[in-house]
LUMSEDREN-111326 format. One record per residue (C-alpha): x, y, z. Coordinates in steps of 0.2 Angstrom, whole numbers, plus 2048, in hexadecimal, padded with zeros to 3 digits. Layout:
N
[[X, Y, Z]]
...
This chain:
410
[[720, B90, C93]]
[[71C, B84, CA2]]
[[712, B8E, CAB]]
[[70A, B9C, C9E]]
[[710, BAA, CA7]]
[[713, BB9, C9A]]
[[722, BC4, C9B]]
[[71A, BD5, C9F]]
[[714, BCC, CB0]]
[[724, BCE, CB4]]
[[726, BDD, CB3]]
[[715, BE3, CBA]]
[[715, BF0, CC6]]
[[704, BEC, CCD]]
[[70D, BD9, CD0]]
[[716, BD6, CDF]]
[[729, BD7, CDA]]
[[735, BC7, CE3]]
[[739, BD0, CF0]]
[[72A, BD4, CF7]]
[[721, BC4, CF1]]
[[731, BBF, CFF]]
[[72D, BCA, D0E]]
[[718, BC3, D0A]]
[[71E, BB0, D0B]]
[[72A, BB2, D1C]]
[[71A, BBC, D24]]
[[70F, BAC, D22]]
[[71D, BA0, D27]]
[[71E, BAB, D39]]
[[708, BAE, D37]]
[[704, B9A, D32]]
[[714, B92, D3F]]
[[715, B88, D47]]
[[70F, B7F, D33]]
[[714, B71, D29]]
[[719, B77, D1A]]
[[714, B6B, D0B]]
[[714, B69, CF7]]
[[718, B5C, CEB]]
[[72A, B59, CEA]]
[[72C, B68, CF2]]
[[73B, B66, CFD]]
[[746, B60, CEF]]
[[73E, B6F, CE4]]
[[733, B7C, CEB]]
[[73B, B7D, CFC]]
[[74D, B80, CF3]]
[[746, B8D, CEA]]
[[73E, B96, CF7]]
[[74D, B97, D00]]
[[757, B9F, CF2]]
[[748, BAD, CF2]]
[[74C, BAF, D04]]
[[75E, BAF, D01]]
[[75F, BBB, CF2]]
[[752, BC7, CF9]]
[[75C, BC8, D0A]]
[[750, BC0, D18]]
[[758, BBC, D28]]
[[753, BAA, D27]]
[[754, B9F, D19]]
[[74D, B8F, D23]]
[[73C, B98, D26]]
[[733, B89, D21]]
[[73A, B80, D30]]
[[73E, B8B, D3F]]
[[72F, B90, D4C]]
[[729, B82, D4B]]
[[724, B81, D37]]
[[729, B6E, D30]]
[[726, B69, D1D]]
[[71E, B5A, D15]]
[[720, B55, D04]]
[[714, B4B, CFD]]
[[71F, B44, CEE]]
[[727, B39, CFD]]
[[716, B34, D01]]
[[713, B2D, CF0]]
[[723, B21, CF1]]
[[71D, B1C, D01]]
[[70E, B15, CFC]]
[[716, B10, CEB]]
[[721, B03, CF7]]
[[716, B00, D07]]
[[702, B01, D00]]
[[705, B03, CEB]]
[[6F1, AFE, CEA]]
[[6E9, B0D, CF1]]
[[6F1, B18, CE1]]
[[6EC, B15, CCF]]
[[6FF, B17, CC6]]
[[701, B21, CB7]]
[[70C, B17, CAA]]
[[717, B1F, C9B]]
[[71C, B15, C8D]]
[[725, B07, C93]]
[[719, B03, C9F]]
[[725, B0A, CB0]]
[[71A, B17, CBD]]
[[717, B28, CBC]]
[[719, B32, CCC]]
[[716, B44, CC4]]
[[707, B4D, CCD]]
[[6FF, B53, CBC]]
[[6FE, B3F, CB7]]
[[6FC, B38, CC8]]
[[6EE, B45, CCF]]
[[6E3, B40, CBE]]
[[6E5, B2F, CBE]]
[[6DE, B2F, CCF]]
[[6CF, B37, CCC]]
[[6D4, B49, CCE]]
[[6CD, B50, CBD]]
[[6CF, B65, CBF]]
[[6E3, B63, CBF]]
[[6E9, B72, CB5]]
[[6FC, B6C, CB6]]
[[709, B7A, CBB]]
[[6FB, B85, CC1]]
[[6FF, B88, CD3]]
[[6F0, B87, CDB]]
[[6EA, B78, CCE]]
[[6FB, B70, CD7]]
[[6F7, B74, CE7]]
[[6E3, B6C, CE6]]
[[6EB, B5D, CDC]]
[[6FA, B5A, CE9]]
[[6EA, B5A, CF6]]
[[6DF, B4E, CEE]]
[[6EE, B40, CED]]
[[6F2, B45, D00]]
[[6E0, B42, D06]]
[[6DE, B32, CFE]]
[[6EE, B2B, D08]]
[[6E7, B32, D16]]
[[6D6, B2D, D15]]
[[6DC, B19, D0E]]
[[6EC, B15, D19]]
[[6EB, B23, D29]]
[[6F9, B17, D32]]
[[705, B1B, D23]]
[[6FE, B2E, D21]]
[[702, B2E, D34]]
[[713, B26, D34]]
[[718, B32, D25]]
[[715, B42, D2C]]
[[71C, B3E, D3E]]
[[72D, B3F, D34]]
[[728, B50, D32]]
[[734, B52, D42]]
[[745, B50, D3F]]
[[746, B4C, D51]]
[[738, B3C, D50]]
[[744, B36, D40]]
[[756, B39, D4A]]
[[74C, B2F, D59]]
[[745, B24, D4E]]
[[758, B1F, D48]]
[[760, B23, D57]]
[[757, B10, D5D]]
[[765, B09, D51]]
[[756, AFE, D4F]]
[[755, AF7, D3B]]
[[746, B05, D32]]
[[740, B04, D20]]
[[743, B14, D15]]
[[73A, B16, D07]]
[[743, B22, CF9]]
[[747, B23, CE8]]
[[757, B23, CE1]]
[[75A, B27, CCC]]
[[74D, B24, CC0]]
[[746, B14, CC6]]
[[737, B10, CD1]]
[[735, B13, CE5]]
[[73F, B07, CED]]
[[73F, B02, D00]]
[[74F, AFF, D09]]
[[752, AF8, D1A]]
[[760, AFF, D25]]
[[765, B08, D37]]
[[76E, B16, D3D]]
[[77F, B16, D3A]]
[[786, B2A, D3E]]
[[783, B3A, D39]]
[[78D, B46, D2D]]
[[799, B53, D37]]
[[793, B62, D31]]
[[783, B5D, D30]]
[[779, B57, D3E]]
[[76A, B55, D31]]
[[775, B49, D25]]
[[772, B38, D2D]]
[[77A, B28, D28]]
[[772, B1A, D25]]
[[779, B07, D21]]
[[770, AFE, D16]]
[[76D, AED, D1F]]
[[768, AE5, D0F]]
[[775, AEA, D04]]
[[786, AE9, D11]]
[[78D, AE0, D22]]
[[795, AEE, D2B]]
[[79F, ADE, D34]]
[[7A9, AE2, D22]]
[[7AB, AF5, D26]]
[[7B0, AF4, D3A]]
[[7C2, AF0, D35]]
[[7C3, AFA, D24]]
[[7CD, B08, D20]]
[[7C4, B1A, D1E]]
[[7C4, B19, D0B]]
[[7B8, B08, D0C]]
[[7AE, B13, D16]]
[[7AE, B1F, D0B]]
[[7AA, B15, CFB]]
[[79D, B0E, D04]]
[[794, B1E, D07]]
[[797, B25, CF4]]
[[799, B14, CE8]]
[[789, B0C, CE3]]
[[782, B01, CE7]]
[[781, B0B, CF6]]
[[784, B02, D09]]
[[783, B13, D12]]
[[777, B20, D0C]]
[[772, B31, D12]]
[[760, B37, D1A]]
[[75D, B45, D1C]]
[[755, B46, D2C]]
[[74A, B59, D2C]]
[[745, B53, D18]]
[[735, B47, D20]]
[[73D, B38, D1A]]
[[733, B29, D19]]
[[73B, B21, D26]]
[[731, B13, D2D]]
[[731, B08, D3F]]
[[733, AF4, D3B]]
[[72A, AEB, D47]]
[[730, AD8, D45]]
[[741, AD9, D3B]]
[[74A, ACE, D34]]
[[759, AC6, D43]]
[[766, AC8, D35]]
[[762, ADC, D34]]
[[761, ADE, D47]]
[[773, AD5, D49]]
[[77A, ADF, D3B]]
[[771, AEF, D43]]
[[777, AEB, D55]]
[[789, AE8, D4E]]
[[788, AFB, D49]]
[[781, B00, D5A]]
[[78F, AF8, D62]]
[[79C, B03, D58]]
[[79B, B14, D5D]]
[[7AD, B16, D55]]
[[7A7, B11, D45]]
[[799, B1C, D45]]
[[7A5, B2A, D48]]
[[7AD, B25, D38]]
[[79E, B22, D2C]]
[[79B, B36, D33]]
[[7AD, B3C, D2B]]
[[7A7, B32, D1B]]
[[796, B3A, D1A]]
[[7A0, B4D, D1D]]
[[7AC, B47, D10]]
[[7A0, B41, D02]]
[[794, B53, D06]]
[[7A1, B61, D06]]
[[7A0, B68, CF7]]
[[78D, B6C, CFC]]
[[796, B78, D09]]
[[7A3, B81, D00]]
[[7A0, B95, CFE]]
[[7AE, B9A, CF4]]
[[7AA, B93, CE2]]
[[79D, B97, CD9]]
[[792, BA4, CD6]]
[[78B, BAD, CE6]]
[[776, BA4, CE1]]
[[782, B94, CE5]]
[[788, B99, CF5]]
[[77A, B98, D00]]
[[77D, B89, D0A]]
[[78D, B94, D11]]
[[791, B99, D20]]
[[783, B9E, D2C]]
[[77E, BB0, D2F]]
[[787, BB9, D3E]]
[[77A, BC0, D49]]
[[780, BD2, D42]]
[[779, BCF, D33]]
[[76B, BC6, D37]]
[[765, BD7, D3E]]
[[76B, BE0, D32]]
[[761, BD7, D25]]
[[750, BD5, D32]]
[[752, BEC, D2F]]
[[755, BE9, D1D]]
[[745, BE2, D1B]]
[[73C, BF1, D25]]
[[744, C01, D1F]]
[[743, C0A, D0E]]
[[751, C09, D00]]
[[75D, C17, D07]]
[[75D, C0C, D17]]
[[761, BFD, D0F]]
[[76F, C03, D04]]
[[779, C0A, D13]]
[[773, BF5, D1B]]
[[77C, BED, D0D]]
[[78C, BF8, D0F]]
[[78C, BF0, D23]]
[[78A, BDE, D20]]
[[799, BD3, D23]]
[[793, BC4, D1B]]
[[799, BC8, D05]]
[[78C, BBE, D00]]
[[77F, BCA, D07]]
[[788, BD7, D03]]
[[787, BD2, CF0]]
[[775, BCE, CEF]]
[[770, BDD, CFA]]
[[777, BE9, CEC]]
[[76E, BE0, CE0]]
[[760, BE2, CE8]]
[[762, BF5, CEA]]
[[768, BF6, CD8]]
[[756, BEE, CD4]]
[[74A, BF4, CDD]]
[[754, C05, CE5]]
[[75D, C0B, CD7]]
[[759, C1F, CD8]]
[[764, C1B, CED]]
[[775, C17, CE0]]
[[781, C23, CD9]]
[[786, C24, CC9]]
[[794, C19, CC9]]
[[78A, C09, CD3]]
[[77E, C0B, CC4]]
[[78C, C08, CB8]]
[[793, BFC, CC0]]
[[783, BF2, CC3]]
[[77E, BF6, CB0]]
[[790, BEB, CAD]]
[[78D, BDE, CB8]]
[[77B, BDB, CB0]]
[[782, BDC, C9E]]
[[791, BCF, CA1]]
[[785, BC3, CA9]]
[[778, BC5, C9B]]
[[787, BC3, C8D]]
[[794, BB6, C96]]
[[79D, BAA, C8A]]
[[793, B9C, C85]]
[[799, B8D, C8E]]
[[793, B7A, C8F]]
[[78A, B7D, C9F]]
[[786, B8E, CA6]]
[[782, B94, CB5]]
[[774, B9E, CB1]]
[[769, BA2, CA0]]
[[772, BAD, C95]]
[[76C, BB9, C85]]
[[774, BAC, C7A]]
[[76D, B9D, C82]]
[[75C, BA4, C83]]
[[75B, BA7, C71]]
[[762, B93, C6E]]
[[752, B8C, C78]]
[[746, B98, C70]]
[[74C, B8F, C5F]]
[[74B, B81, C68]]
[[739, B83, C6D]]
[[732, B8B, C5C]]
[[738, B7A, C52]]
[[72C, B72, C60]]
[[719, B71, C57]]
[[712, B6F, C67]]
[[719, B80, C6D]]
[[711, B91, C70]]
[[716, B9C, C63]]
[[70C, BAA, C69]]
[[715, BA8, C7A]]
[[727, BA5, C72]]
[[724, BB6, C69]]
[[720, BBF, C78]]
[[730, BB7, C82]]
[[73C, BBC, C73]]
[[735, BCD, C73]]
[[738, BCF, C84]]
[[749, BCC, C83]]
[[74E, BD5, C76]]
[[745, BE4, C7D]]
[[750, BE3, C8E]]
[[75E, BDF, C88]]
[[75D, BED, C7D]]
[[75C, BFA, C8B]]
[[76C, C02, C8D]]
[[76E, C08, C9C]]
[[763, BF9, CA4]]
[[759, BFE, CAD]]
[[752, BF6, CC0]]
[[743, BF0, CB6]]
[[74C, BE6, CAB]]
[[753, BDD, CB8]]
């Protein structure tokens, strides 16, 4: 309904299907590296779903975007930036009550840009190009401060000074906000999770002494004290030249205490995780696991080479259940003539049981019941396609009328 796409495109033979549309991607992020990868809030959204194509479709590197020297960019962080550091060199967008807009198909128009044709995705990508060249062309020292947080190396240097920097983010619904802070440990786990001790909000004089659960609230409670960058997300991190004595004693008291950065690290590894457990939920959920062994990462590197056979017998050898799972879907979709009799049945099951689980309050995934609830939700709409919504209820019925399913209805 967003984007106009029709239901028989799916299913078009002459169409690239997900998983070559996978193997095409990962060519241009080895044929384009080293690049900067770039979009319009696209590290919060396009880059997630870029890595669960590359996870369910079984390629050896999930990261792509920023291994060989490929970076990303997102030009939504741009937006705050100048929102907070240079807000004249935008014409804002307003809704009803008068606060901002910072969506691409309102910002893009109201600053000139007038062949926006919203959710297309070459008219997003000409759009998210026209606002990137205007910060570029009408502040180069803020376009250049920007992307040299492409490297999370430059950022950890950048914090690593223990010198006070401004971050620009946005937390909730509210506007762009800039915050003033230093370094103040890194996460465990995750040597890309830094800390950072808002020097505005707290005194970490009142922390040195405190017990781990202070630190802890500090880090989770809001208002905030300690917040979280994360440092190969081109944060909008930037250098204060003059600050403030106050932020450089409070900043220099945290550079001082290396034992209290060592505990702000257990707090950060605390408060994040849940993000790493691989044991609960359903196996989409589980891609932040464990890392690959270098066994399968060979394995997988063959399963993207061979024919369907092949990879039938790859899936049977790799050690990691997560691939293992995904790797026979894949087969069952795209392979199915390589399985026998009873993998057909039992790949029939598992798609009829996801398609009719019991309705719950939230689900995990769009079910035959809950696709018929928002289709009655979108017919009451008079703004809605009718046509469109037809076509989509159609289609569903018709594959979930196919007993045995088969690979195309998948």
């Amino acid at each position: 309904m967003v984007t106009g796409v029709e239901p028989a495109q799916l299913v078009d033979p002459k169409l690239p299907n997900l998983f070559e549309f996978t193997q095409t991607v990962m060519d241009l992020t080895k044929r384009w590296a080293p690049s900067t990868w770039v979009g319009f809030n696209s590290i919060q959204f396009d880059e997630e779903m870029l890595r669960q194509a590359f996870y369910q479709n079984l390629q050896p590197n999930i990261f792509a975007t920023q291994f060989n020297g490929n970076n990303r960019f997102d030009i939504l962080t741009s937006i705050y930036a100048v929102w907070c550091r240079n807000p004249n060199l935008l014409r804002w967008p307003t809704d009803k009550s008068g606060r901002a807009i910072y969506k691409l198909d309102r910002l893009a128009p109201e600053n000139g840009f007038n062949a926006h044709n919203a959710h297309d995705a070459l008219g997003d990508v000409e759009a998210t190009l026209y606002l990137a060249r205007i910060i570029s062309d009408g502040d180069p020292g803020l376009w250049s401060a920007l992307l040299a947080n492409r490297d999370k190396k430059n950022v950890m240097a950048k914090l690593e000074t223990f010198q006070p920097v401004e971050l620009v983010s946005r937390f909730g619904g509210g506007p762009p906000r800039s915050y003033v802070g230093c370094f103040c440990g890194t996460s465990e786990n995750s040597p890309t999770q830094a800390a950072f001790f808002d020097l505005q909000a707290g005194d970490p004089e009142a922390l040195l002494m405190a017990d781990d659960a202070a630190i802890f609230d500090a880090v989770v409670n809001s208002p905030k004290i300690i917040r979280s960058i994360a440092t190969n997300k081109a944060p909008a991190l930037f250098s204060i030249l003059n600050p403030k004595p106050e932020y450089q004693r409070k900043a220099d008291l945290i550079a001082a205490n290396p034992a209290f950065r060592e505990r702000v690290g257990r707090a950060m590894t605390a408060r994040y995780v849940d993000r790493k457990t691989t044991s609960l939920g359903p196996v989409e959920k589980q891609i932040y696991g464990e890392f690959y062994s270098k066994a399968d990462q060979v394995l997988l590197a063959e399963f993207q080479q061979v024919d369907w056979a092949r990879r039938h017998e790859i899936v049977s050898s790799l050690s990691d259940l997560r691939l293992r799972q995904l790797g026979r879907r894949l087969v069952a979709f795209y392979g199915q003539d390589t399985l026998s009799k009873l993998e057909v049945e039992k790949f029939d099951k598992f798609v009829h049981e996801r398609w009719y689980a019991p309705d719950v309050p939230a689900p995990e995934w769009t079910t035959i019941s809950l696709a018929a609830r928002v289709i009655d939700d979108l017919r009451a709409k008079p703004e809605s396609d009718q046509e469109l919504i037809d076509l989509i209820e159609a289609f569903i019925e018709q594959m979930a009328s196919k007993r045995p399913f088969s690979s195309s209805s998948c």
